[in-house]
C-alpha positions as CSV (number, residue, x, y, z in Angstrom):
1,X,105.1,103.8,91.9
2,X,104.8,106.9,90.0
3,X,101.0,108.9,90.4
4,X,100.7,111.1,87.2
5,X,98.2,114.1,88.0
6,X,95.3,115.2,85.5
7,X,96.3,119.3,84.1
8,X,93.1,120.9,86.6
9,X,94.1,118.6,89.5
10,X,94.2,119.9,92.9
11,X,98.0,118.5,93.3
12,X,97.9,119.9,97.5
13,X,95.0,117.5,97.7
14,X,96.0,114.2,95.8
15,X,99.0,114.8,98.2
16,X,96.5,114.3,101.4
17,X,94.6,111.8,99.4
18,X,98.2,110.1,99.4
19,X,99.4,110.6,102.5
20,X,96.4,109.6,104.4
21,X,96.3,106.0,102.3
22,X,100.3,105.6,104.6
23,X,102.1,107.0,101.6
24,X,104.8,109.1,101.7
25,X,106.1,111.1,98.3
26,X,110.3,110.5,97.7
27,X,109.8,113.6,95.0
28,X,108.1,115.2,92.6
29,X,108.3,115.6,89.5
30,X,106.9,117.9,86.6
31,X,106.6,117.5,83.1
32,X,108.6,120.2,80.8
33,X,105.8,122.6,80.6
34,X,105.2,122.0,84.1
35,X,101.6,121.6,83.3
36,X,101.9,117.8,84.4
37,X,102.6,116.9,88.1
38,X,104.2,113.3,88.8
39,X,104.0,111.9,92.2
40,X,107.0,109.2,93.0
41,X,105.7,107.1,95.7
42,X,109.1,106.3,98.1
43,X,109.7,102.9,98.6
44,X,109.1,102.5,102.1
45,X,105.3,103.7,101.9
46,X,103.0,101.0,102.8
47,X,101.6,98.4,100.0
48,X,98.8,100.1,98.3
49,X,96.2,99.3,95.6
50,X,97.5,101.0,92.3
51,X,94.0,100.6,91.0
52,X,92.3,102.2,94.2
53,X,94.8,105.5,93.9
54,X,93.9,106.0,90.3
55,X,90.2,106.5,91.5
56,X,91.9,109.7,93.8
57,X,90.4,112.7,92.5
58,X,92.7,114.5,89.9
59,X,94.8,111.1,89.5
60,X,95.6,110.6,85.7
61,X,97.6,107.7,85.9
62,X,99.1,105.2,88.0
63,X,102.3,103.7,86.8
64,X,103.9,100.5,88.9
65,X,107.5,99.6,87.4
66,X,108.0,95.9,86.9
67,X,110.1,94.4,90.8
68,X,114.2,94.2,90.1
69,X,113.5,90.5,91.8
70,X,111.1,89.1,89.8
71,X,112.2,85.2,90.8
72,X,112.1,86.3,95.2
73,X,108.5,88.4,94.2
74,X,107.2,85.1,93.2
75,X,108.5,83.0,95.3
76,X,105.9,83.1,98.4
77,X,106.1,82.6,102.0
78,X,107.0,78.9,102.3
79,X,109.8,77.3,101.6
80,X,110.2,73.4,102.0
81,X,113.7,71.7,103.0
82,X,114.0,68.2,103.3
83,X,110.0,67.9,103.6
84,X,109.9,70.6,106.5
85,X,107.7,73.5,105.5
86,X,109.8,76.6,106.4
87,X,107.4,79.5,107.1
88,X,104.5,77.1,107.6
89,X,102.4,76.9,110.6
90,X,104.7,76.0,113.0
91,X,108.2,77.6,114.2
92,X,111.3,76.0,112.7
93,X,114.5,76.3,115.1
94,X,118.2,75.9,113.7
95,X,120.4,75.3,116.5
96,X,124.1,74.3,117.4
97,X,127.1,75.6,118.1
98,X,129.4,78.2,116.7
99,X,131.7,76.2,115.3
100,X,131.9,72.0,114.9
101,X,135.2,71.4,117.6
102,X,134.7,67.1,117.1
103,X,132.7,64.5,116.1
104,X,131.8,63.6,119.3
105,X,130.9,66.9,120.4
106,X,128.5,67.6,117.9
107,X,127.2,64.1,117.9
108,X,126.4,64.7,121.6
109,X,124.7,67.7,121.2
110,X,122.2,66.4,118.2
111,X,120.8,63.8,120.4
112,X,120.1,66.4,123.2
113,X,118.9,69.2,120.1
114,X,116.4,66.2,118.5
115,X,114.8,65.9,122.1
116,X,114.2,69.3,122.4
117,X,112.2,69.2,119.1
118,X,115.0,70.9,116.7
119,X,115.0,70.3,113.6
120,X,117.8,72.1,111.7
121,X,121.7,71.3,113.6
122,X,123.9,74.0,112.8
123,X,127.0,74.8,112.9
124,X,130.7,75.9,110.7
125,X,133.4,73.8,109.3
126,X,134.3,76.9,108.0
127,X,134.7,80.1,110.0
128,X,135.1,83.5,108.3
129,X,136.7,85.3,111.1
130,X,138.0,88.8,111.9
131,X,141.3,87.8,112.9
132,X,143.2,85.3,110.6
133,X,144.8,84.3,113.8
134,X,141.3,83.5,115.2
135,X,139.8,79.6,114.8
136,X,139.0,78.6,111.5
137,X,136.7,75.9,111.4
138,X,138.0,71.9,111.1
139,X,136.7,72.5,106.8
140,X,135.9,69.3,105.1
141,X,136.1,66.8,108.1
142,X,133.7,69.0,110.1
143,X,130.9,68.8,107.5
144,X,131.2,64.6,107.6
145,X,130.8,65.0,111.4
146,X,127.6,66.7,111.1
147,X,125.9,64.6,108.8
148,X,126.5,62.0,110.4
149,X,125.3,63.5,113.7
150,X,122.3,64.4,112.3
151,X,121.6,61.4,110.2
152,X,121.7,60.0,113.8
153,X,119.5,61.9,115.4
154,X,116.8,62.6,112.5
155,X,118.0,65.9,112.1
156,X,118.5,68.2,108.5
157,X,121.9,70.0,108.5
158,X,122.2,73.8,107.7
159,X,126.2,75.0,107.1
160,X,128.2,77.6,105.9
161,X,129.9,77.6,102.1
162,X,133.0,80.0,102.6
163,X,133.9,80.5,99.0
164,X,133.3,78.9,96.0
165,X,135.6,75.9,96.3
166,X,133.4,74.7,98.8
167,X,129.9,74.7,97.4
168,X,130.2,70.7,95.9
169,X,131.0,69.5,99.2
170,X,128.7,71.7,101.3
171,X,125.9,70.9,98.7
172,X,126.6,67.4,99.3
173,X,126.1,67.5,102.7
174,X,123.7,70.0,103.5
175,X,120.1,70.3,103.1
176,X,120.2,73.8,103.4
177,X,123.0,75.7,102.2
178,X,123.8,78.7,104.0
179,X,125.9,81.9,102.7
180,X,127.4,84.0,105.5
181,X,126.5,88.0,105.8
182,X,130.1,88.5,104.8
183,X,129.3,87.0,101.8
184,X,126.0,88.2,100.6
185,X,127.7,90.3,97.7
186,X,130.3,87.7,96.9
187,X,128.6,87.3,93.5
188,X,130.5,84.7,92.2
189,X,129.4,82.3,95.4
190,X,126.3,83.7,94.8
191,X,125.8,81.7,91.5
192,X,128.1,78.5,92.6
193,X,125.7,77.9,95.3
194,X,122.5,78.7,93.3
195,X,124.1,76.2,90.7
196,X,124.1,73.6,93.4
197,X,120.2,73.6,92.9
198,X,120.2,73.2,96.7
199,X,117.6,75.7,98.9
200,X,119.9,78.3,100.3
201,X,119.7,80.3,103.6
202,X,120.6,83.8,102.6
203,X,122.1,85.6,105.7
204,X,122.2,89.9,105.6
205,X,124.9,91.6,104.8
206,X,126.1,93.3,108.1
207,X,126.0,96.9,106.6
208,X,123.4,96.2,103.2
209,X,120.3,97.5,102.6
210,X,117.1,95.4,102.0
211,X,117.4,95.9,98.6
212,X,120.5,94.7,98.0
213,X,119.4,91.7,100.2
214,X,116.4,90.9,98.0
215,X,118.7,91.1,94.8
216,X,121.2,89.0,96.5
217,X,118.4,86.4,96.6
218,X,117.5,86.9,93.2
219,X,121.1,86.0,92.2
220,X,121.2,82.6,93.8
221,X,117.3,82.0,92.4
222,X,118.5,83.0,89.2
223,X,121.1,80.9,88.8
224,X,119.5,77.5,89.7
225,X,118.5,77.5,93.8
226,X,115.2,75.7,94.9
227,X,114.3,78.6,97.2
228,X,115.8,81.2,99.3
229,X,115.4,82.2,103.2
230,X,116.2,85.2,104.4
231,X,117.9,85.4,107.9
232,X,118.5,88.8,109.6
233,X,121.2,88.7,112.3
234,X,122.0,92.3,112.4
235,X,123.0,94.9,111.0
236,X,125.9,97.4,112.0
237,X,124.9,100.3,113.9
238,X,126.7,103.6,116.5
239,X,126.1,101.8,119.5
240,X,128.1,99.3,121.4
241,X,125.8,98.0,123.7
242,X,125.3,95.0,121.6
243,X,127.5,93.1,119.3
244,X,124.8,94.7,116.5
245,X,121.7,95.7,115.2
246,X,118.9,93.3,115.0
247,X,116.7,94.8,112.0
248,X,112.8,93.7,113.0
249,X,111.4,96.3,111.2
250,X,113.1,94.4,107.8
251,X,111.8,90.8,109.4
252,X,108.4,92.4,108.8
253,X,108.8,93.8,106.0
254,X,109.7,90.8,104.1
255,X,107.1,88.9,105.8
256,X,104.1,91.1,105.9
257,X,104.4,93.0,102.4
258,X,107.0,90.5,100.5
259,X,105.5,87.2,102.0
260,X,109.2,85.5,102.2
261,X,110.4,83.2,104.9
262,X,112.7,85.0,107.4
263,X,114.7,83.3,109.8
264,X,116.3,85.6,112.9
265,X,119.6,84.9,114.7
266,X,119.0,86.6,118.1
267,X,122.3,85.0,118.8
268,X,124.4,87.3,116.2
269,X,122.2,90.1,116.2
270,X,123.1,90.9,120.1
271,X,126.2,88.9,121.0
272,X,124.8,88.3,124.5
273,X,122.9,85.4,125.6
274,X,120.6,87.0,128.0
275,X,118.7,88.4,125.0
276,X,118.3,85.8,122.8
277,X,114.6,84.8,124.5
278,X,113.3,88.0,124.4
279,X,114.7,89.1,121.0
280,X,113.1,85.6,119.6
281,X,109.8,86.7,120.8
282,X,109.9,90.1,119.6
283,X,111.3,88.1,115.9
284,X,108.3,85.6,116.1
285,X,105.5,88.2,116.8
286,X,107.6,90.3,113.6
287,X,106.8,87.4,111.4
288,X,109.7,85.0,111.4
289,X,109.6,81.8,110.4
290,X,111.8,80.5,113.0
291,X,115.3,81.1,114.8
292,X,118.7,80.7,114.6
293,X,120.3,79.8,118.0
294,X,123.7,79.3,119.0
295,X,124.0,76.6,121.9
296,X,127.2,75.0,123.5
297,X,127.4,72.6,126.2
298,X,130.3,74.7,127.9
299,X,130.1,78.2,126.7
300,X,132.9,79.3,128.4
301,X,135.3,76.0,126.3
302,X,133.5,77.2,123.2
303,X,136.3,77.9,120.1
304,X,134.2,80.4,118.4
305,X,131.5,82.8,120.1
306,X,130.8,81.2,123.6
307,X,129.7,84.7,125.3
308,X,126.3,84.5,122.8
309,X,126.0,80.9,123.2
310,X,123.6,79.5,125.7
311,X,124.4,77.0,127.6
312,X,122.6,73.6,126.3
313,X,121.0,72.2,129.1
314,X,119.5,75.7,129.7
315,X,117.6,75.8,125.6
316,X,114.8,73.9,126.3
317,X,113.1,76.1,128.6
318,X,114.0,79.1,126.1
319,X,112.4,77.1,122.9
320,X,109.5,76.1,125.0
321,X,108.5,79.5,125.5
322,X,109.5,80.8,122.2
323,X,107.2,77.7,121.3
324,X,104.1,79.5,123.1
325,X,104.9,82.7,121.7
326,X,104.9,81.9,118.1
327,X,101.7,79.9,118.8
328,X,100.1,82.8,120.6
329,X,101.1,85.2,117.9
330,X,99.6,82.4,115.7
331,X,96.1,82.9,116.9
332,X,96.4,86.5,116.8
């Protein structure tokens, strides 16, 4: 946003005028004579009323450039999958282990996950890990298994499509597709999975800015998705205290001043179990839509991830209360 000053303004004062409104001014600008004083609003000032600044005193002109995401900016906060509202009234939780390890492991665990009122059962055929010695995920065989798991236990299926090769099959299987944070700004599985015309959960990059998050949605919207969910599982940051960041201040951003549906993985975004509850508090009273939650009947067994796992028969007292918080935040 760009606040163009009249020639007699008093440019000190517009600037209190502006900064008392929650804006804060990236630069300024003057024309060549230097007669003309341009006001660039920075882009993480608070929302403001382009119509109420150009009543400020000494304000020529207020000049809004069109969003780089026009498809996410009119999008809106819900998003439905499979006839569930994501980002409606009611907290949507996405839970399951790391990695599928059998079909009779994951089968198990859906029936206990339906009981406990979840409705999304994750989980990765395919693992993009660190180490190419590290487990990669049973691929194609692992997606049948959770289908049919959750076809069993009335549950939708959100999974991971590693590269592009694997978009029909994950399409075909999932009802929501997701794309890892290591692949946020693989562009070409960008547009694979937005040609699926399947809704897509949209995970951060684990070092990219929001922008580049919102324009990473835009891709997949562009090129065919029914929707797009963000889910922030942290970012990278200087301490090692936790496995990484977990970005609330971006949850509310995109909730309160972009109305999109986030989801939160508490699980990624501290790598320790212990945290997961109150970190999915702090994510519901941010604005999220829901959570993503790693679970594993033996943590300690698990192939992938077990030390942010927790332990199945201890998530339904963590969902119940996550359940009271979003519903207190609710009536807030």
């Amino acid at each position: 946003m760009i606040v163009s000053l009249k020639h007699d303004a008093d440019a000190g004062r517009v600037l209190n005028e502006l900064a008392g409104r929650g804006l804060w001014v990236s630069r300024v600008e003057r024309s060549a004579s230097g007669s003309t004083v341009h006001y660039v609003i920075a882009s993480h000032s608070q929302p403001a009323d382009p119509a109420d600044l150009a009543r400020i005193d000494g304000v020529a002109e207020v000049t809004t450039p069109k969003p780089a995401h026009p498809l996410v900016a009119a999008q809106g906060p819900v998003v439905t999958v499979g006839g569930v509202k994501i980002g409606g009234a009611s907290p949507v939780w996405m839970c399951g282990p790391c990695s599928v390890e059998s079909e009779g492991h994951v089968l198990e665990m859906a029936q206990v996950l339906a009981k406990l009122g979840v409705t999304f059962l994750r989980g990765g055929a395919f693992k993009p890990r660190t180490s190419p010695y590290a487990f990669q995920g049973h691929g194609d065989a692992a997606l049948g298994w959770m289908r049919r798991a959750a076809d069993a236990a009335g549950m939708l299926v959100v999974t991971e499509a590693l590269g592009e090769g694997h978009v029909p099959f994950v399409a075909e299987v999932a009802d929501l597709v997701q794309v890892g944070s290591r692949n946020m700004q693989n562009f070409a599985l960008l547009k694979a999975v937005g040609r699926a015309g399947k809704p897509v959960l949209l995970k951060r990059g684990m070092a990219s800015t929001i922008e580049e998050w919102l324009l990473a949605g835009e891709y997949v919207l562009s090129h065919g998705a029914s929707g797009v969910i963000f889910c922030e599982r942290g970012i990278r940051g200087f301490d090692d205290s936790t496995r990484n960041l977990l970005d609330l201040g971006a949850v509310a951003l995109l909730r309160h001043v972009h109305r999109l549906p986030v989801i939160v993985d508490p699980s990624h975004g501290a790598g320790r179990r212990d945290l997961v509850l109150p970190l999915g508090r702090a994510a519901l009273s941010a604005g999220a839509a829901g959570l993503m939650i790693e679970t594993h009947p033996d943590p300690g067994a698990a192939l992938s991830d077990g030390p942010q796992a927790v332990p199945l028969a201890q998530l339904g007292p963590v969902l119940s209360d996550l359940g009271g918080a979003y519903a207190k935040e609710a009536v807030q």
